[in-house]
N, C-alpha and C positions, 0 to 999 in steps of 0.2 A: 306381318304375321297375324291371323286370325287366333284368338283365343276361344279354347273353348271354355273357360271357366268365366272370362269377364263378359258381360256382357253392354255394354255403356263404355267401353272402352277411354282411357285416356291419353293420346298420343303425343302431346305437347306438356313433359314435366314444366316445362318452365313458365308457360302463359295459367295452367292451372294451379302451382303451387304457389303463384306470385297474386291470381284470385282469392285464396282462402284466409278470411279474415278470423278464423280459429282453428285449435290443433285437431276440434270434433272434423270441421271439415277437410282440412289437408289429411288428417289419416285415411277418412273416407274414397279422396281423391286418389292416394297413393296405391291403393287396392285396386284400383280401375286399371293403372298402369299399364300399357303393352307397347312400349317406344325401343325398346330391345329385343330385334326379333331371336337372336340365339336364349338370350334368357324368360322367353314368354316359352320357346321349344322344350329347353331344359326343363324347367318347373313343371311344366304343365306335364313330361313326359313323365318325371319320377312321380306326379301326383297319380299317374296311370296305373305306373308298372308296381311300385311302393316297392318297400322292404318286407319281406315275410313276420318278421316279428308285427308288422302293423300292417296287413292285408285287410285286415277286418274295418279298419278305422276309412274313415273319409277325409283326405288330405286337403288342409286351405290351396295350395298350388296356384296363388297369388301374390305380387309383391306385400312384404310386409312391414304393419306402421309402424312409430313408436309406440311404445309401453310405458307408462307411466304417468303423473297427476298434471294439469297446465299451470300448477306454481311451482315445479320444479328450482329447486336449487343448484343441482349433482344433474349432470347431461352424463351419461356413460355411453360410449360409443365405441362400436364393434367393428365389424369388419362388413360380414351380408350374412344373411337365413342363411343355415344349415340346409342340407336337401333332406336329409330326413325326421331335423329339430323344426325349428321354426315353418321354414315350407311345410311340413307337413300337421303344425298346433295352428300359426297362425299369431304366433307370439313372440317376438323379439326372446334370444336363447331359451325355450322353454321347449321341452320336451328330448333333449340329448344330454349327453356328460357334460359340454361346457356351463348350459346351463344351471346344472344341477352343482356345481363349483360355483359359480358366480352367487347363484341366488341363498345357497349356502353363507356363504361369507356375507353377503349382504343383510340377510338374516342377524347373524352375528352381532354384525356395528349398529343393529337398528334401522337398517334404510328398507327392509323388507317387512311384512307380515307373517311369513313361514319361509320354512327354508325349502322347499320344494316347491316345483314348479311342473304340470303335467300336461294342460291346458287352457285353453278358454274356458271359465264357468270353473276356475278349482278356488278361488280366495284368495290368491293372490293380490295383496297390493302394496305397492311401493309408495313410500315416506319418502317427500321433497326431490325425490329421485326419478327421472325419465330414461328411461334405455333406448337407443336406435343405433342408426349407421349409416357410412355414407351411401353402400349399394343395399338396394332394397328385394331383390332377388334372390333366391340360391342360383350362383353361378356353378356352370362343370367344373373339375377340380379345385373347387374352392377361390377360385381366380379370374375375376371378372377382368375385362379389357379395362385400359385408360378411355376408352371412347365409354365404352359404359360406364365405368365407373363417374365420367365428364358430368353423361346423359343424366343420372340419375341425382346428381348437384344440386339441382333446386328444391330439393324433396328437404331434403337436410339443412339445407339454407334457410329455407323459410323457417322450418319448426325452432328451428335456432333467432330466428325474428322474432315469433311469435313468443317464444321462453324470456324474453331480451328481459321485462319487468324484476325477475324473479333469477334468473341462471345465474350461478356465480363463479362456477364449478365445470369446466369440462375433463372429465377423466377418459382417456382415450387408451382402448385395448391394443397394443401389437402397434406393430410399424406403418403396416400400408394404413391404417387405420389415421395414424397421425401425420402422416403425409397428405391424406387424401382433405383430412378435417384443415387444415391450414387456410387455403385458400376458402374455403368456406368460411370461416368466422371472421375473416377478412372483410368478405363480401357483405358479413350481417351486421358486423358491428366493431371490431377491435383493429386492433393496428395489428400486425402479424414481426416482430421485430427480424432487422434484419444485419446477420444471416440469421437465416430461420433457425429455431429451439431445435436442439438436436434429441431424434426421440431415445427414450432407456428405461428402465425400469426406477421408476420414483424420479422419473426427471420431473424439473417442474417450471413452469415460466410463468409472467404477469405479463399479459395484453391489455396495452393498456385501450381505453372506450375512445373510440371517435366522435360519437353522439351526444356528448357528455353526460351518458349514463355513469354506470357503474363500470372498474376495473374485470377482467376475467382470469382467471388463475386453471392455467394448463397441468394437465396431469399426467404424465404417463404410466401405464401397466402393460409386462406380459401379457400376452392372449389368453385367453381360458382355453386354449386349443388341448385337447388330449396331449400334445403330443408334448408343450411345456407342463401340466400338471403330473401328468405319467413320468416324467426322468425327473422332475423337482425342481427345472429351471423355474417355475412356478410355485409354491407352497401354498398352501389356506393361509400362514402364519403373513406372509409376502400379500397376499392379495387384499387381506383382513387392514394390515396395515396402510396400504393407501387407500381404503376407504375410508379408514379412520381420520386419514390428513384430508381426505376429499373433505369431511363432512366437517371438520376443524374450519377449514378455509371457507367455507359456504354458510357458518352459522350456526349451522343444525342441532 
């Protein structure tokens, strides 16, 4: 699949994310991305056609990195870009409703600067806290393949290497999210026990370190999706709360 937004292309996540000996460069690298050709079509298609409330604006319509500082304590991990949040700021949930919940609450416990999040270039910054996920695309209906989801593995594995000094904390949103994240932090660094943690809302497990680093402490949270904040399967009072336990566990 040709890109027209990337130009330097990077077609190999796993030989390039396994070269980047900092998170300046693995983000860099993750933005070149074009190893999925349905989600290079996707992206790049709604960065064309856009939503009319944002006709005006110039869409990123590239994979996108993480967000957040490289001594991170608190990993928060999502699901993928929105097609018209993220794919279109260029910012791990910024620019849709989920965002504006999460960063909200985040705000709250102190892990944010402001509780509003618009784009690139608004002030935003995050306290000891990094946000990403395992697919780095907005996929169509919010539902990337297991082959993509596979493909885009090392992107997240490494940034999770890279954090390994400093992460204490993985807080992970919704199910596919903690399903997907498992085998990764396996891969980076912790024993994954077995049967695997079952995910839930305030579940919590301790991974313990292979490397004989430090122990990790698994988080789970509802999605920030519309669809649990809008019926209250979600709350702010719900969300606020396990960042509070996140930031308890990590130090902060």
């Amino acid at each position: 699949m040709i890109s027209e937004l990337v130009d330097d292309p990077v077609t190999d996540p796993a030989a390039a994310a396994r070269g980047a000996r900092e998170l300046g460069v693995l983000d860099e690298r993750i933005a070149r991305c074009t190893a999925c050709p349905r989600l290079v079509e996707w992206r790049e298609q709604v960065a064309r056609e856009k939503r009319a409330a944002f006709r005006d604006q110039t869409y990123w319509g590239r994979p996108v990195p993480g967000f957040g500082p490289p001594d991170a304590a608190i990993a928060v991990v999502g699901l993928a870009p929105a097609a018209h949040g993220a794919n279109r700021t260029g910012r791990m949930f910024t620019g849709d409703r989920s965002g504006d919940v999460l960063y909200r609450a985040m705000h709250d416990v102190g892990l944010a600067s402001q509780p509003h999040a618009h784009g690139l270039g608004d002030g935003l910054v995050l306290h000891r806290t990094r946000i990403t996920s395992p697919v780095r695309c907005a996929p169509p209906a919010n539902k990337p393949t297991p082959a993509e989801r596979d493909t885009c593995r090392p992107w997240l594995a490494r940034e999770l290497v890279l954090l390994r000094d400093t992460v204490r904390v993985v807080l992970v949103l919704g199910g596919f999210g903690w399903q997907a994240v498992l085998p990764v932090l396996h891969d980076a660094a912790w024993a994954v026990p077995s049967p695997r943690p079952k995910f839930g809302h305030g579940a919590e497990a301790v991974l313990p370190a292979r490397d004989g680093g430090a122990d990790l402490n698994l988080l789970g949270c509802y999605h920030v999706s519309q669809q649990n904040t809008f019926t209250g399967t979600l709350t702010p009072e719900m969300l606020r709360d396990v960042l509070r336990r996140a930031r308890e566990l990590a130090g902060i």
